[in-house]
C-alpha positions in Angstrom: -96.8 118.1 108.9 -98.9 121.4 110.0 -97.9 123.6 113.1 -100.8 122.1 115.1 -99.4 120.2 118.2 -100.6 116.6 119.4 -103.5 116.6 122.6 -105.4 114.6 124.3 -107.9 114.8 126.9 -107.1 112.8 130.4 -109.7 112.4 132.9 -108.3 110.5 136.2 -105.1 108.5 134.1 -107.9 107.6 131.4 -108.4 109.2 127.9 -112.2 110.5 127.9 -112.3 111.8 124.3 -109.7 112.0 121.2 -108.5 114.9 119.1 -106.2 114.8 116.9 -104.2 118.2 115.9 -101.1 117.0 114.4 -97.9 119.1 114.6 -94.2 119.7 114.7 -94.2 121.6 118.2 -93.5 117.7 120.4 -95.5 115.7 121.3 -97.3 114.3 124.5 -96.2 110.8 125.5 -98.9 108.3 125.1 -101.2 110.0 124.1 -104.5 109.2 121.9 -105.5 111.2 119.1 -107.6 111.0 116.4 -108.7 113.2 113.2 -108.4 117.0 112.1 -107.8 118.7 109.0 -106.8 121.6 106.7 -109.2 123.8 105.2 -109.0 125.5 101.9 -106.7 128.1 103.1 -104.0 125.9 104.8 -105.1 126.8 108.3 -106.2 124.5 110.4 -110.0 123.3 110.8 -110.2 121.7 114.2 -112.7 119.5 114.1 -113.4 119.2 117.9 -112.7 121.8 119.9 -110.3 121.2 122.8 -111.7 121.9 126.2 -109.8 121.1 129.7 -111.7 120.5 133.0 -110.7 120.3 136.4 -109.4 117.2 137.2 -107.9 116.7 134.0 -104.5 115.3 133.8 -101.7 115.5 130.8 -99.0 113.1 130.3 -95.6 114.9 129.1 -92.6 113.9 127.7 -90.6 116.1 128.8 -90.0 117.7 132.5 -92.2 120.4 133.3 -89.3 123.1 134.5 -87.5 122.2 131.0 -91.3 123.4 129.3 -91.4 126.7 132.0 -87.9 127.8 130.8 -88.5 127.2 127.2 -91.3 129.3 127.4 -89.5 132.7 129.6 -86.5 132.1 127.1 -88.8 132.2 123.7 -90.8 135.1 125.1 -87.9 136.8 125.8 -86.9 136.2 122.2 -90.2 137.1 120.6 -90.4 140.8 122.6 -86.9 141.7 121.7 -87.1 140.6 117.7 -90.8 141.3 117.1 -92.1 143.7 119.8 -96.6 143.3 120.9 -96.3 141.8 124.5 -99.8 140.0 124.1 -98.5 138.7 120.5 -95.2 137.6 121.8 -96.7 135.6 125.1 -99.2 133.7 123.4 -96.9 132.8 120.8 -94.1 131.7 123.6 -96.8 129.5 125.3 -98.3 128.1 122.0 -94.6 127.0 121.0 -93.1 126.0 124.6 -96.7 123.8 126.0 -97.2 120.6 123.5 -101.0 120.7 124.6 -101.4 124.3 123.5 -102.6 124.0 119.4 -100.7 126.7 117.6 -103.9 128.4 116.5 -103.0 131.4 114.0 -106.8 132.7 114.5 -106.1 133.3 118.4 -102.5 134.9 117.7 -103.8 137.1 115.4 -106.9 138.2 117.7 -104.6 139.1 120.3 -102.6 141.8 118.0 -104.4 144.7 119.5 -103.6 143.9 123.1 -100.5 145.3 123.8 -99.5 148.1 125.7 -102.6 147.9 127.4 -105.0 148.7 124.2 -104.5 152.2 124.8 -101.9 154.8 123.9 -101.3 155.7 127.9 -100.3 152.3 129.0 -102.9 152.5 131.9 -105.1 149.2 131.3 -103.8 145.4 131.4 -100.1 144.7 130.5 -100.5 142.4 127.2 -98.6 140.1 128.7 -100.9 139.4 131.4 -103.6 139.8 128.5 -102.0 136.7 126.3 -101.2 134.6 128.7 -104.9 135.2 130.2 -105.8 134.0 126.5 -104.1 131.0 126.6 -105.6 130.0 129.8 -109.1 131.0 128.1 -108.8 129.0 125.4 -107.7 125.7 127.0 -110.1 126.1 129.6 -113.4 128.2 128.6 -117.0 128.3 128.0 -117.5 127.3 124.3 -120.4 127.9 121.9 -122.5 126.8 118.9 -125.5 127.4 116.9 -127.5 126.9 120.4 -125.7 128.8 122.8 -123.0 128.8 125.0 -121.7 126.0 126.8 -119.8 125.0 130.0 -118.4 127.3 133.1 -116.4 130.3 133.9 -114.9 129.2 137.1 -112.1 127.3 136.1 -110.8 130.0 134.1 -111.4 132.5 136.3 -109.4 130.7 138.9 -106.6 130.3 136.8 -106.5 133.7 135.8 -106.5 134.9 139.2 -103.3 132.9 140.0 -102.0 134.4 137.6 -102.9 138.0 138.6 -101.6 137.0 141.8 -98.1 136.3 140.1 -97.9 140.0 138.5 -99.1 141.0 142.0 -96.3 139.7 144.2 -93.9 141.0 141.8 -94.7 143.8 139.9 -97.5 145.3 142.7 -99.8 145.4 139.6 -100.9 144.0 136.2 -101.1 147.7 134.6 -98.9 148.0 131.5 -97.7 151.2 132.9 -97.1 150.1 136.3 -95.2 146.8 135.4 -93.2 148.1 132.8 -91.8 150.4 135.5 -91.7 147.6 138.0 -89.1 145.8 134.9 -87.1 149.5 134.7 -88.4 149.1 131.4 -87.4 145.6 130.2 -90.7 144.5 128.5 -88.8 141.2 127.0 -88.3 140.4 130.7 -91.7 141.0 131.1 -93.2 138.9 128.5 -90.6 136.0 129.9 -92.2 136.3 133.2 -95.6 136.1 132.0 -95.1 133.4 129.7 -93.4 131.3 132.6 -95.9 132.0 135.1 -98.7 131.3 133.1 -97.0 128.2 132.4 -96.2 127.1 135.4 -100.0 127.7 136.5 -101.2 125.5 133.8 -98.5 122.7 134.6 -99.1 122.9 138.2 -102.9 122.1 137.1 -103.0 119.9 134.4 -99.8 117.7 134.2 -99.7 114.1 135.8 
């Protein structure tokens, strides 16, 4: 089996499309899938792209606080082994949610991201950068050969909560600024991230 996780669509308790990304990560109960495949290079080809829309609604196996503490405890782990707090985040949500496809592309995109891009830690923490990511890719604008496709507003929204989160408890999302808020425990941080961001997206989409 590939690292892709199963996912399906859910539109008011009824499936409204079918994709198929096989994968080791868990699965979601009762779900329908259909078709995707490897390309050339081993990585996966999806051949639909996953989009979620308000009102959408995910059936999961498993309890939605043991999904939100997998995800603080494995970006904890990530930070402290392999350091990138935009890196570690995504990679905690792509392993802890069973509807988030474990998209190498996306994981690699977001290498540059941490410590706020910069060398003076004065732009967005990564974490808040990853996990704003994950929310992007579950939930944004697509495009093709004609255009782009679909709104912003969802994912703004759910960004925003999540801004909100970094706001209550670290007064910012600045790398600088939250680091200090953590006395300098960026593990913590990226645990926090990952679990609020999580929470957010559970809180939305699970039945």
């Amino acid at each position: 089996m590939n690292d892709l996780t199963y996912f399906a669509r859910f539109v008011g308790g009824a499936a409204s499309r079918r994709v198929f990304l096989r994968g080791a990560a868990g699965t979601v109960g009762s779900l329908l899938v259909a078709g995707s495949a490897l390309g050339k290079t081993g990585l996966p080809r999806v051949k639909e792209e996953v989009v979620l829309k308000k009102g959408d609604r995910l059936r999961l196996d498993e309890e939605p606080k043991a999904i939100i503490q997998r995800a603080y405890d494995l970006g904890r782990k990530y930070e402290a082994k392999f350091g990138n707090c935009a890196q570690c985040t995504l990679a905690a949500l792509q392993d802890a949610l069973p509807f988030v496809p474990k998209d190498r592309n996306v994981f690699r995109a977001a290498c540059g991201l941490d410590g706020g891009s910069t060398p003076v830690g004065v732009q967005n923490c990564g974490s808040f950068t990853g996990a704003a990511m994950i929310i992007g890719y579950l939930t944004g604008r697509t495009r093709n050969e004609k255009g782009f496709h679909g709104g912003t507003g969802l994912t703004h929204r759910l960004t925003h909560r999540l801004y909100a989160r970094y706001k209550e408890h670290c007064g910012t999302v600045l790398c600088r600024d939250v680091r200090k808020a953590a006395k300098g425990n960026c593990p913590e941080v990226v645990g926090r991230g990952a679990r609020w961001a999580a929470e957010i997206l559970l809180e939305e989409f699970a039945a």
